[in-house]
C-alpha positions as CSV (number, residue, x, y, z in Angstrom):
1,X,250.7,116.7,-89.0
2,X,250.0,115.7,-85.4
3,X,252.0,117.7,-82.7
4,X,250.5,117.0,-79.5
5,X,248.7,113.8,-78.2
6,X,246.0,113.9,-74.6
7,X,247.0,111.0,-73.1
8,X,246.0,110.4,-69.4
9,X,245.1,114.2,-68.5
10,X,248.6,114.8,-69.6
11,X,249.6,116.7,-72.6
12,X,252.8,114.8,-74.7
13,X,255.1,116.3,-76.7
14,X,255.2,114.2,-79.4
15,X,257.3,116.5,-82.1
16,X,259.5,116.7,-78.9
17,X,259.9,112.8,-78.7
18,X,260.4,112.5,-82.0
19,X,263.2,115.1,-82.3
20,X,264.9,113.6,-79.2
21,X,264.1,110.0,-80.6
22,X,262.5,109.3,-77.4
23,X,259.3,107.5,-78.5
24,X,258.0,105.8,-75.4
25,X,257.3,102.2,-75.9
26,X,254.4,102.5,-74.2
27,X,253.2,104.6,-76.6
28,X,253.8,102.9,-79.9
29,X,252.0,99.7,-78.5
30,X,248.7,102.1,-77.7
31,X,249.2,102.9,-81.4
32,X,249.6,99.8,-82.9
33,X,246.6,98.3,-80.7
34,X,244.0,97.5,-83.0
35,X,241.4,97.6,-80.3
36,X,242.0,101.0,-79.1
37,X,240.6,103.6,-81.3
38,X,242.5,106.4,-82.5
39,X,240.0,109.4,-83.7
40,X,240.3,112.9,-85.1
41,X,240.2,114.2,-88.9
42,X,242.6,112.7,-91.4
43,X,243.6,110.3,-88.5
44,X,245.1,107.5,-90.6
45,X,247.5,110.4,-92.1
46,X,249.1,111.3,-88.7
47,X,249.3,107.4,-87.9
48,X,251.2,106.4,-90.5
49,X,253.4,109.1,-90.3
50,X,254.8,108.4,-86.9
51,X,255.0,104.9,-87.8
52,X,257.9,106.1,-90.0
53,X,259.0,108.8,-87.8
54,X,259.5,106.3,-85.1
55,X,260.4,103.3,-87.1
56,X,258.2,101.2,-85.9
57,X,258.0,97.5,-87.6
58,X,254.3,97.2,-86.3
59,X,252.1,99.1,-87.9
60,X,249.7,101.9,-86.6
61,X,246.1,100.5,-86.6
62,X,242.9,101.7,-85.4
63,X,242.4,105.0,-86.8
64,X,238.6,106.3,-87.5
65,X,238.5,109.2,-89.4
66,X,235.7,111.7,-87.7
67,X,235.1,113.8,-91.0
68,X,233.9,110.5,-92.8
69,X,231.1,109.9,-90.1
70,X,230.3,113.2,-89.8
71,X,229.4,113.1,-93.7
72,X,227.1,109.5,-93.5
């Protein structure tokens, strides 16, 4: 599960956001960008599940899952 996001040299919450149910707006449309790459192991996992955490009706795209390059 992902708890924390680096975003700008600043260090978000986002278990805190997503207890509050202050997801930023901002924040779901970085998500959802399929253009901007989201990396880290099992990546697609924690994408999907703040799509449903936040309710968003676009989904979370963009994902690359390190461990699968690290294999090839």
């Amino acid at each position: 599960m992902i708890h924390s996001v680096q975003y700008t040299k600043t260090h978000v919450k986002v278990a805190d956001m997503l207890a509050k149910n202050q997801f930023p707006h901002q924040l779901k449309v970085l998500l959802s960008h399929p253009h901007i790459f989201k990396t880290g192991r099992l990546v697609n996992a924690d994408l999907k599940y703040l799509e449903v955490a936040c309710q968003s009706l676009t989904p979370f795209v963009g994902g690359l899952d390190l461990a699968k390059y690290a294999k090839d």
